[in-house]
ZAMARGU-4260 file (C-alpha; in steps of 0.2 Angstrom, whole numbers, plus 5000, padded with zeros to 4 digits):
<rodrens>
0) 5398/4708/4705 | 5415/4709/4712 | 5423/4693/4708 | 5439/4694/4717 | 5442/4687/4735
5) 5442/4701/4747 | 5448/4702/4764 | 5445/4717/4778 | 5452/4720/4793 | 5440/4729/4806
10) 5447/4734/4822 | 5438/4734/4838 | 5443/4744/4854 | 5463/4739/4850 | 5476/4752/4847
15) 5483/4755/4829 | 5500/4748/4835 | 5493/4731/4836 | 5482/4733/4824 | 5495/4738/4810
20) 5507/4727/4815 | 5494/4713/4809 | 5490/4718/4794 | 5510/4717/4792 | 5510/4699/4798
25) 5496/4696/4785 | 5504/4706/4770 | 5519/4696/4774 | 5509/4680/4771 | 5501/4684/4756
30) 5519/4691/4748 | 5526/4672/4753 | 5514/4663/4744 | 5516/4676/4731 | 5499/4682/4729
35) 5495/4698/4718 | 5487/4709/4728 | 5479/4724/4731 | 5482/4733/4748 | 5467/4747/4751
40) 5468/4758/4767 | 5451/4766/4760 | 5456/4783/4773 | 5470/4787/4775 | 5469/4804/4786
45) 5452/4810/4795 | 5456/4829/4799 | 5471/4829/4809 | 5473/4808/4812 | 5483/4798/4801
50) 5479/4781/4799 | 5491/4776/4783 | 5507/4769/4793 | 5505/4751/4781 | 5503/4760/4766
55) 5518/4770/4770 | 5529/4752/4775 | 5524/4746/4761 | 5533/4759/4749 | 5546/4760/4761
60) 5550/4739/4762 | 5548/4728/4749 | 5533/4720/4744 | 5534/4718/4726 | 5519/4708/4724
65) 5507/4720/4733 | 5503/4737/4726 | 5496/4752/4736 | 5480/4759/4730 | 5480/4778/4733
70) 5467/4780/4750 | 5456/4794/4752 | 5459/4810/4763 | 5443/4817/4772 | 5445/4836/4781
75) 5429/4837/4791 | 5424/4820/4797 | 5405/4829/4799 | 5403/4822/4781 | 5402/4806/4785
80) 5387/4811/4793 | 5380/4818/4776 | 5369/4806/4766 | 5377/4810/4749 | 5392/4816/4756
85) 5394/4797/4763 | 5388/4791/4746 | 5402/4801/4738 | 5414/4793/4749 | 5409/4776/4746
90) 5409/4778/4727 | 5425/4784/4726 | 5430/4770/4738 | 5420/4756/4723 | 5430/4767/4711
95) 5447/4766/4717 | 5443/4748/4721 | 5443/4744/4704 | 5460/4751/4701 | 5472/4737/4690
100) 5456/4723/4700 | 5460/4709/4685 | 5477/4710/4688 | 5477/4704/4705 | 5472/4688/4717
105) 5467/4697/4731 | 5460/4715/4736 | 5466/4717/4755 | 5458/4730/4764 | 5462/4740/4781
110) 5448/4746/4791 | 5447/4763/4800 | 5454/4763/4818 | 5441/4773/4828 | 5448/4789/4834
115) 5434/4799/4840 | 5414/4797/4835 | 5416/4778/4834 | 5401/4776/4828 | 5403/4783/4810
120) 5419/4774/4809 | 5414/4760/4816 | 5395/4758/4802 | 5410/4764/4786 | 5420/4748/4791
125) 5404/4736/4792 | 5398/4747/4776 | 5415/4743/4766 | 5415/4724/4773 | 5394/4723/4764
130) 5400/4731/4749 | 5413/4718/4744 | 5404/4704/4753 | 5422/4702/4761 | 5429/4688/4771
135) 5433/4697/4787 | 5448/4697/4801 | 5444/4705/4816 | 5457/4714/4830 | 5455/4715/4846
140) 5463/4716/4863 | 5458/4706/4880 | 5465/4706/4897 | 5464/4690/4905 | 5459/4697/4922
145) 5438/4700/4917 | 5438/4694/4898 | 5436/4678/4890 | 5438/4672/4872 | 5417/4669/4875
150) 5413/4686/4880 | 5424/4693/4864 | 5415/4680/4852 | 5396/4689/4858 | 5402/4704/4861
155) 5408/4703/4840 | 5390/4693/4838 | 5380/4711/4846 | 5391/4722/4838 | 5390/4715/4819
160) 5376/4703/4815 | 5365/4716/4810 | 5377/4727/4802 | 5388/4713/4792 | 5381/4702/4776
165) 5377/4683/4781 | 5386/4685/4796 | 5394/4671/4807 | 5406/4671/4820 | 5415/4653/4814
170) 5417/4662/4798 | 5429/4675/4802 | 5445/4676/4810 | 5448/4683/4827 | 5467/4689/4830
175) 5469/4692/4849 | 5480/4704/4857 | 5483/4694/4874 | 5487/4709/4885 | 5490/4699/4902
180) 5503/4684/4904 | 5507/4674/4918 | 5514/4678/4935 | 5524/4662/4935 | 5536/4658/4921
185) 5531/4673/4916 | 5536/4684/4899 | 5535/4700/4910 | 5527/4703/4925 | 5514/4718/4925
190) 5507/4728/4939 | 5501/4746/4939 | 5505/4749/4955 | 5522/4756/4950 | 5527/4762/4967
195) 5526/4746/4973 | 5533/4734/4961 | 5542/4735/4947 | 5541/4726/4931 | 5549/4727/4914
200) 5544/4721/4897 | 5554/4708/4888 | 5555/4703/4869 | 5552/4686/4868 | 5544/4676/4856
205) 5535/4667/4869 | 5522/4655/4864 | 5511/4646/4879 | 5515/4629/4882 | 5498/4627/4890
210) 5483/4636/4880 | 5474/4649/4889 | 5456/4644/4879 | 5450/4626/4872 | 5456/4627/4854
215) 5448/4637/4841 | 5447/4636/4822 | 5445/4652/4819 | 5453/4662/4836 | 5472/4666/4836
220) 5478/4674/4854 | 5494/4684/4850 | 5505/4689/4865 | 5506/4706/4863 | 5521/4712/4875
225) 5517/4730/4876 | 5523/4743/4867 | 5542/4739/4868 | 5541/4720/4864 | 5553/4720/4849
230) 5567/4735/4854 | 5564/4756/4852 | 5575/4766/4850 | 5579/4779/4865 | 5579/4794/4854
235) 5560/4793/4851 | 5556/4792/4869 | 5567/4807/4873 | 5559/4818/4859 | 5541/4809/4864
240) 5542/4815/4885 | 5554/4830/4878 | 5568/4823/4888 | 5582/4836/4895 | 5601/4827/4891
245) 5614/4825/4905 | 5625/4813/4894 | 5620/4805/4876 | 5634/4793/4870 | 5620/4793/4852
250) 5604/4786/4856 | 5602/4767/4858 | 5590/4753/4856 | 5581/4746/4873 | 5574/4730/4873
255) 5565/4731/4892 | 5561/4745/4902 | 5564/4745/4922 | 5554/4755/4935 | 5566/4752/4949
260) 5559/4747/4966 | 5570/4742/4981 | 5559/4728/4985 | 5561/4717/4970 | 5577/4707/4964
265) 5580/4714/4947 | 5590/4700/4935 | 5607/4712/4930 | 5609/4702/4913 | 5594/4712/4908
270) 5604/4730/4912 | 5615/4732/4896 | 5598/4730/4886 | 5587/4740/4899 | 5583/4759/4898
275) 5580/4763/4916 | 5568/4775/4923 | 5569/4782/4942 | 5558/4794/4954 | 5571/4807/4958
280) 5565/4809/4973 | 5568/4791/4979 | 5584/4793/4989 | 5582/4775/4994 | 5581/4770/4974
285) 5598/4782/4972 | 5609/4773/4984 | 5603/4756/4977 | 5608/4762/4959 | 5623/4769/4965
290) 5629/4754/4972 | 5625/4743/4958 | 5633/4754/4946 | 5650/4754/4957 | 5649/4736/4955
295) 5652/4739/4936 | 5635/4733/4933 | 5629/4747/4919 | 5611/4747/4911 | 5610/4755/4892
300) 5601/4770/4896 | 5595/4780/4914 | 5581/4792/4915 | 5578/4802/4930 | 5558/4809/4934
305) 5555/4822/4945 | 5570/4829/4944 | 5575/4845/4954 | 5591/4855/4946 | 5604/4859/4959
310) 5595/4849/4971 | 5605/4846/4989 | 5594/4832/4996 | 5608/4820/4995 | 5624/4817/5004
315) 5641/4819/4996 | 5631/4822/4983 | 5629/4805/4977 | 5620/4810/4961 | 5637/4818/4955
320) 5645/4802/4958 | 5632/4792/4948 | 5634/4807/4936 | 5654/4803/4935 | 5652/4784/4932
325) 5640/4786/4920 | 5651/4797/4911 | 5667/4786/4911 | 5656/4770/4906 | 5645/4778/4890
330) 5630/4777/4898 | 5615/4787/4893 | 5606/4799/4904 | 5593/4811/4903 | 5578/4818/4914
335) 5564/4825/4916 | 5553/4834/4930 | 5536/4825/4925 | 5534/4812/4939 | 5534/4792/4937
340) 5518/4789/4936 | 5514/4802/4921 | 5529/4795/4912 | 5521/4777/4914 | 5505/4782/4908
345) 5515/4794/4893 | 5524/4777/4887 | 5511/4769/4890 | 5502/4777/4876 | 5518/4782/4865
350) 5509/4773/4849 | 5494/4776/4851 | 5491/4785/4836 | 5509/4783/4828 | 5520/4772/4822
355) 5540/4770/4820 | 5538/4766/4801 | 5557/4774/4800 | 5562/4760/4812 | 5569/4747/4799
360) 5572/4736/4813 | 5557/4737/4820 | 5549/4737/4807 | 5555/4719/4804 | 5556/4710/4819
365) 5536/4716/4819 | 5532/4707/4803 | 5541/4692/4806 | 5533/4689/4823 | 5516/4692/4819
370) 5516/4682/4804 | 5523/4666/4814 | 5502/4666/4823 | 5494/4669/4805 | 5489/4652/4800
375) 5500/4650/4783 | 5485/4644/4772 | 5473/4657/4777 | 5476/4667/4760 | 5481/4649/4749
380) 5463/4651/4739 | 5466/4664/4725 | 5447/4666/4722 | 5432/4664/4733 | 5419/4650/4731
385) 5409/4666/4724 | 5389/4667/4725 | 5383/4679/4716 | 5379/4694/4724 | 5379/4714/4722
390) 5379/4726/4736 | 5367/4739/4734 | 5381/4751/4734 | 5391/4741/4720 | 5372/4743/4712
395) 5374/4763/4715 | 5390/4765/4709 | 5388/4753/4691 | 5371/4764/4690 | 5379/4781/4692
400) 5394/4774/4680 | 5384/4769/4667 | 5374/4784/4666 | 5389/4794/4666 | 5397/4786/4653
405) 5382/4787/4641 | 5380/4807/4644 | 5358/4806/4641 | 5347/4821/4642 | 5335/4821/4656
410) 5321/4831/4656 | 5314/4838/4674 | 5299/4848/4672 | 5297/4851/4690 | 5310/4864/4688
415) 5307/4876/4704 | 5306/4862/4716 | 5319/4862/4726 | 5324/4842/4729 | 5324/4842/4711
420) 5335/4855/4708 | 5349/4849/4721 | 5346/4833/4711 | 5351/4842/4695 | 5363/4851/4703
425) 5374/4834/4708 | 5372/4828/4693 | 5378/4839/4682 | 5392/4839/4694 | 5396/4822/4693
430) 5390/4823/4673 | 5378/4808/4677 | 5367/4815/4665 | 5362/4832/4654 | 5347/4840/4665
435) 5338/4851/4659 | 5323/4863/4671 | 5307/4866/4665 | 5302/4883/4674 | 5305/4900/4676
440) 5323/4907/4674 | 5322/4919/4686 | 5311/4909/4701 | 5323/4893/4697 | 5340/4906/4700
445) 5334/4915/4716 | 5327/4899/4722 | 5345/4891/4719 | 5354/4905/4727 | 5345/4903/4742
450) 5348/4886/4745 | 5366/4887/4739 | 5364/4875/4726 | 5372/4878/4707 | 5365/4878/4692
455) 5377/4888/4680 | 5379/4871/4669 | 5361/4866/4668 | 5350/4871/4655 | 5334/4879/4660
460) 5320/4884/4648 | 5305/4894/4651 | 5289/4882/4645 | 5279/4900/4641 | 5294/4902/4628
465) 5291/4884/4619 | 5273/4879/4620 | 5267/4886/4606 | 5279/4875/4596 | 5269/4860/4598
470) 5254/4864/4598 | 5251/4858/4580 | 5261/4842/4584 | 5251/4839/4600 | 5233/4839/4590
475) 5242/4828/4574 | 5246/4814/4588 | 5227/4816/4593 | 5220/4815/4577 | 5210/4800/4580
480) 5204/4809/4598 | 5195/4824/4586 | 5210/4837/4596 | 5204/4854/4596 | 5216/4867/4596
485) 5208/4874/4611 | 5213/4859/4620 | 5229/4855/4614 | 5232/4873/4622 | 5224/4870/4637
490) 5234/4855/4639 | 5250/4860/4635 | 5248/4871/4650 | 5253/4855/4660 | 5272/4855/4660
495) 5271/4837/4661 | 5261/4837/4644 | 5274/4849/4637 | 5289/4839/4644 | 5280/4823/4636
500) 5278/4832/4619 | 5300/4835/4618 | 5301/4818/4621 | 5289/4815/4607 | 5300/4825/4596
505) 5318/4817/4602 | 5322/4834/4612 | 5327/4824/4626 | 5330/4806/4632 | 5319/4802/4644
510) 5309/4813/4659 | 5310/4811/4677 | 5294/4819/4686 | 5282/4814/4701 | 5290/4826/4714
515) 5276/4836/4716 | 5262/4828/4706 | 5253/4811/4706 | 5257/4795/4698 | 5242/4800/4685
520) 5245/4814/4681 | 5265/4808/4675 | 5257/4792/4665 | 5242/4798/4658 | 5252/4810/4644
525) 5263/4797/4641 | 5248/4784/4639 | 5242/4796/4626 | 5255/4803/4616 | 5271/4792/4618
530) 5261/4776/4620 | 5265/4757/4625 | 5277/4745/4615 | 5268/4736/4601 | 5272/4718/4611
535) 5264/4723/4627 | 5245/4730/4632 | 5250/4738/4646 | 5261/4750/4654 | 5268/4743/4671
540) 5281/4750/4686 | 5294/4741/4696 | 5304/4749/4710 | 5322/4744/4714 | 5322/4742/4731
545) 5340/4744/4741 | 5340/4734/4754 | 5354/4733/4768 | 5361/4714/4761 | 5351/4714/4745
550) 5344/4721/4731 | 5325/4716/4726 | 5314/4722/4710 | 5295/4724/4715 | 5282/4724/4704
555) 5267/4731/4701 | 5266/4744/4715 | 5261/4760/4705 | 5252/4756/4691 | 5238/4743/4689
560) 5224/4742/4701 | 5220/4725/4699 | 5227/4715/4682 | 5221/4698/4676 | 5233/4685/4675
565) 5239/4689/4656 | 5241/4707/4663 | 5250/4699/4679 | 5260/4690/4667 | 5266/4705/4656
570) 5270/4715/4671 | 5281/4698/4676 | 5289/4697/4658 | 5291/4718/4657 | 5299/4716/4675
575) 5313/4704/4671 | 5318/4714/4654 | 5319/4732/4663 | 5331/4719/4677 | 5342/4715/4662
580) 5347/4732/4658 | 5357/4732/4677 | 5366/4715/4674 | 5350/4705/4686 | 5352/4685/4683
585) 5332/4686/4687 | 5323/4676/4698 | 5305/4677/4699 | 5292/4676/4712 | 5274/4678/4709
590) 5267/4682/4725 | 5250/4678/4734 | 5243/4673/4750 | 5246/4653/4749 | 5263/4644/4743
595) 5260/4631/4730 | 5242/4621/4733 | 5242/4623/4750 | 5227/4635/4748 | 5214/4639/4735
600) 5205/4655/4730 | 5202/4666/4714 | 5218/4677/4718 | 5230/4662/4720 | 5222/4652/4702
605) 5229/4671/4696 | 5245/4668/4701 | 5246/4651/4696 | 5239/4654/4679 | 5250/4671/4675
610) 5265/4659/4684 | 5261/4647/4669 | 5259/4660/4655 | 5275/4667/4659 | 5285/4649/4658
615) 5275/4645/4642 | 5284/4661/4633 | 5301/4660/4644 | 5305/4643/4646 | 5322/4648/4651
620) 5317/4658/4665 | 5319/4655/4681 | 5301/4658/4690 | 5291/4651/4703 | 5273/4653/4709
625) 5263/4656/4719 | 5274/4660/4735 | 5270/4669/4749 | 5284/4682/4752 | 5294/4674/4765
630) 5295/4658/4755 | 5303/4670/4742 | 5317/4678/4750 | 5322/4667/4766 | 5333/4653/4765
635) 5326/4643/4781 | 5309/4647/4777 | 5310/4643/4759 | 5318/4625/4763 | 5302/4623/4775
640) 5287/4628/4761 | 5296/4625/4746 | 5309/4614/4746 | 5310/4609/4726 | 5308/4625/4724
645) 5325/4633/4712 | 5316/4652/4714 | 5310/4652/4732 | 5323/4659/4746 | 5333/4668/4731
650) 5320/4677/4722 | 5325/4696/4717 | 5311/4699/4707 | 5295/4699/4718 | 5279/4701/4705
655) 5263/4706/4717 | 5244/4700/4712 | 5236/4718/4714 | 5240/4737/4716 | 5235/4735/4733
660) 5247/4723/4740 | 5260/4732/4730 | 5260/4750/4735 | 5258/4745/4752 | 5273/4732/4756
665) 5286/4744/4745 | 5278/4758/4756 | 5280/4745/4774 | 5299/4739/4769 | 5304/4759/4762
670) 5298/4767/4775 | 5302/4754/4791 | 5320/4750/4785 | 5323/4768/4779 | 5331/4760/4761
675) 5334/4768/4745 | 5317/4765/4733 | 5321/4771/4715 | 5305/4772/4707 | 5293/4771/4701
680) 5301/4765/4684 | 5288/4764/4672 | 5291/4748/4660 | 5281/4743/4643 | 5282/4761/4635
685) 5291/4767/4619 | 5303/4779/4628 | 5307/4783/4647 | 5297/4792/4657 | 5301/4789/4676
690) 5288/4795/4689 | 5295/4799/4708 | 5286/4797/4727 | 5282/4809/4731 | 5291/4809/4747
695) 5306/4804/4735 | 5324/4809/4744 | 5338/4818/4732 | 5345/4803/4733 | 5330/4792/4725
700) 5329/4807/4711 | 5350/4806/4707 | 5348/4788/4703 | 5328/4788/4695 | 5338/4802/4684
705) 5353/4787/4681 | 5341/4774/4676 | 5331/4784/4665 | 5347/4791/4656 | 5351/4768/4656
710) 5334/4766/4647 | 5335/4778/4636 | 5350/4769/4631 | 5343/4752/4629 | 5330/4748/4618
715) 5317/4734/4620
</rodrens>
């Protein structure tokens, strides 16, 4: 459980300008109420795009009170696209996380601006937000012309309510970039029909007097004045459109930019501050210019577009006069010969993808502008009013930690089959656990040269080399079965009977099987040689089911065909001791067709009576029954059905009455949500043995291998 309050910013069709400079504005208000935090740009470069420009201020400025958290670097964005890949990324997002957490208020985190295949960028972001149960800022843009603050809200609904844990649209904060102001009183006036108007942009720290939108808790509309709304320097457009220089007194800042038009009235207080761009091939524009610079009325910087060398087109060559007084007042001048219009659209774009973070100016005029529309109490809470929850990729990440940290031996007598040897292979890689193959050196090496997996650090031993070792053993543990030697042979022939018999003997930790054979064939060598615990009668299955926004535990669904209610029972109590081992406050619902008394049958007196049996020997547990399974897991429906109820609506152990209503909902959900299902874990026996789908991924065998090497560790 990740205890901290945690904020993400997620950015939606806005431009990283924008989008950095409010996280700015929000660092800024969490360094004022002095705030320990953590700032996490989770990736900072995606093949050739960077996206660290706050990381980088903040070593540059000072922040004291927020330290940088070292982000991630990803060369081929295609691995995002890679199921483990992807998990690899995300673990080593939890990991870094982690870094100096208990030392901090807050973990603040910067979504991913979406450069190209938004879509993977755009489910990391949601994936990131679910993983930390985060309270979350979006950052967008509108332009007042076809947009409303109505059509942002659903369009944010569509886009994340199924992606986003409990999401709700009040609950989040929306800051707006508001890219079109007014035409009268305006902050700038904005046409892109530059050959007809022109229109420059103007720092100001305007607020509306008159709000565009009824008032909004939870939506804060930022006018954005373009690019250039707080000053650049000129030396960065010059290198940006690789300006040629006619005179450059050193480069200076610019507040607006003019494209000149002989139609409009231009105010010449804005000159000194203005960089100036002209069509060289406006003669009309030229004469104008000239004549207002003969009135000693000079603007900070003139660019010339289209711009012909040794061109004759004017008389008396007025562009060497215009030249001579630019000269003799310190007047900047450069040119190109791209035309207007492309050098609108160039500037247009100039941070698209960058940011002048060596701009100290800049830099600060950004932060303390943004910061005045960030409400001041938005961060005042040092914790959340936490509910306890885990992400299933917080639940990955402590499974795979754990295991690694213990170093088990896992036994895989499925040695040649290929899922299982990439599951080995990853394993020992990420030293989540010892593997070692059953099978044939030979057949287990060509098969992992062809498939390009490795398997130098994983042991692999040939069971034709070891059976013979516990032949004795095998017919001493079947003593009391009259075990022939004939038979002992025979059945050591099964690898799974020969795995089972290591285990026997403390040569391993715990075996992971099921890949290629049936859920019989795993238990029945376990039933006979390593045996249930002494305090239980059967042996029983639960399968961890990962689900997008939770994590439930369902049992039986492997196992018992049919069990009477002290078996139902034992399955409920074996259940809730395997959920201890990873940190489950348990919640139990015993499931059947009719919630409470509201129907009568054999199967529900069942449920009732191993409901009853259960609270008799765990007083302390929380456990409800019967439920039907909606009334278990949803809130609304749960308030409905069962509204005393302290189980239904947050059950995440769901105990089924039979084999068949088991086997087929964990086969329904697995299969139509395309989750993670690790399992089945066997439960009730002396020591692990872990059976596998059959349709099991490599991922349901990496962390079936994990929770075997966690059981092995735990006894009962």
């Amino acid at each position: 459980m990740f205890k901290k309050k945690v904020i993400i910013s997620i950015p939606i069709d806005v431009d990283i300008h924008f989008f950095t400079s409010i996280n700015l504005g929000i660092l800024k208000i969490i360094k004022n109420n002095n705030l320990k935090c953590n700032f996490f740009k989770p990736i900072s470069n995606i093949e050739n795009y960077n996206f660290n420009y706050t990381n980088n201020i903040l070593n540059i400025y000072n922040f004291s009170n927020i330290k940088s958290i070292d982000p991630i670097k990803i060369n081929n964005i295609n691995l995002l696209k890679n199921n483990i890949e992807y998990n690899n990324i995300i673990n080593n997002i939890i990991q870094k996380s982690y870094k100096d957490i208990h030392n901090t208020d807050i973990l603040f985190i910067e979504g991913i601006i979406p450069i190209y295949i938004k879509q993977l960028i755009f489910q990391l972001n949601c994936d990131i937000a679910n993983i930390f149960n985060a309270k979350i800022i979006f950052v967008t843009s509108i332009s007042l012309i076809n947009k409303n603050l109505e059509k942002i809200e659903s369009k944010i609904k569509i886009l994340f309510k199924k992606k986003l844990n409990n999401f709700n649209i009040k609950n989040t904060y929306l800051f707006i970039k508001n890219k079109y102001e007014y035409q009268n009183n305006n902050p700038f006036f904005y046409n892109l029909n530059i050959f007809k108007y022109f229109f420059y942009i103007k720092k100001n720290n305007f607020v509306h007097k008159k709000p565009l939108f009824p008032k909004k808790k939870n939506i804060i509309l930022i006018p954005w004045l373009k690019n250039f709304v707080f000053g650049i320097n000129v030396k960065l457009i010059c290198n940006y459109l690789n300006c040629n220089v006619i005179n450059n007194t050193k480069f200076k800042k610019i507040k607006y930019i003019i494209y000149f038009d002989n139609k409009i009235f231009i105010d010449p207080q804005k000159f000194s501050k203005s960089l100036l761009i002209i069509s060289f091939k406006n003669e009309k524009i030229i004469k104008n210019i000239y004549k207002i610079l003969s009135k000693n009325i000079f603007f900070n910087t003139i660019l010339f577009t289209d711009f012909i060398k040794n061109d004759k087109t004017y008389e008396n060559n007025i562009i060497d006069k215009i030249i001579k007084i630019i000269i003799n007042n310190n007047i900047s001048i450069f040119y190109i010969e791209d035309n207007l219009y492309n050098t609108f659209i160039k500037l247009e774009n100039i941070y698209k993808y960058d940011f002048p973070i060596d701009d100290t100016n800049l830099i600060t005029n950004i932060i303390n502008y943004t910061k005045l529309y960030i409400p001041s109490n938005i961060f005042n809470q040092k914790y959340l009013n936490y509910k306890f929850y885990i992400s299933p990729f917080i639940f990955k990440y402590n499974l795979l930690n754990k295991a690694s940290k213990i170093k088990k031996t896992i036994l895989l007598p499925e040695g040649n089959e290929l899922r299982i040897l990439k599951a080995a292979s990853i394993c020992s890689e990420k030293n989540i656990a010892n593997c070692i193959l059953l099978g044939k050196i030979e057949e287990i090496i060509n098969i992992s040269k062809k498939n390009n997996i490795i398997v130098n650090n994983i042991n692999v031993i040939d069971p034709d080399l070891i059976r013979n070792d516990y032949i004795e053993k095998l017919i001493y543990i079947r003593k009391n079965k009259f075990l022939k030697k004939y038979e002992a042979i025979q059945l050591l022939k099964d690898n799974m009977f020969l795995a089972t018999m290591m285990l026997k003997e403390n040569k391993v930790d715990g075996i992971v099987s099921g890949a290629n054979t049936t859920t019989a064939n795993t238990i029945r060598p376990a039933l006979q040689i390593i045996k249930t615990l002494s305090k239980y009668s059967i042996i029983s299955s639960i399968f961890i089911m990962l689900l997008p926004t939770n994590i439930l535990i369902y049992g039986d669904c492997a196992i018992n065909p049919n069990p009477n209610y002290k078996q139902l029972a034992e399955i409920a109590i074996q259940s809730v001791e395997t959920s201890k081992l990873f940190n489950f406050r348990p919640k139990v619902a015993m499931i059947s067709y009719s919630t409470g008394a509201s129907a009568k049958g054999v199967e529900v007196e069942k449920v009732y009576k191993a409901t009853k049996l259960v609270k008799n020997k765990l007083p302390n547990l929380l456990i409800d029954g019967p439920l039907q399974y909606d009334t278990a897991v949803i809130n609304d429906v749960a308030k409905y059905k069962a509204p005393n109820s302290l189980v239904a609506g947050k059950a995440n152990i769901i105990i089924f009455p039979d084999l068949n209503t088991g086997n087929t909902t964990y086969k329904a959900v697995q299969r139509s949500s395309d989750i993670i299902s690790i399992g089945p874990i066997l439960q009730g026996i002396k020591q692990p043995i872990n059976d596998l789908s059959r349709g099991a991924s490599i991922e349901d065998i990496i962390y079936t291998i994990a929770v075997t090497a966690i059981q092995s560790a735990n006894k009962y």
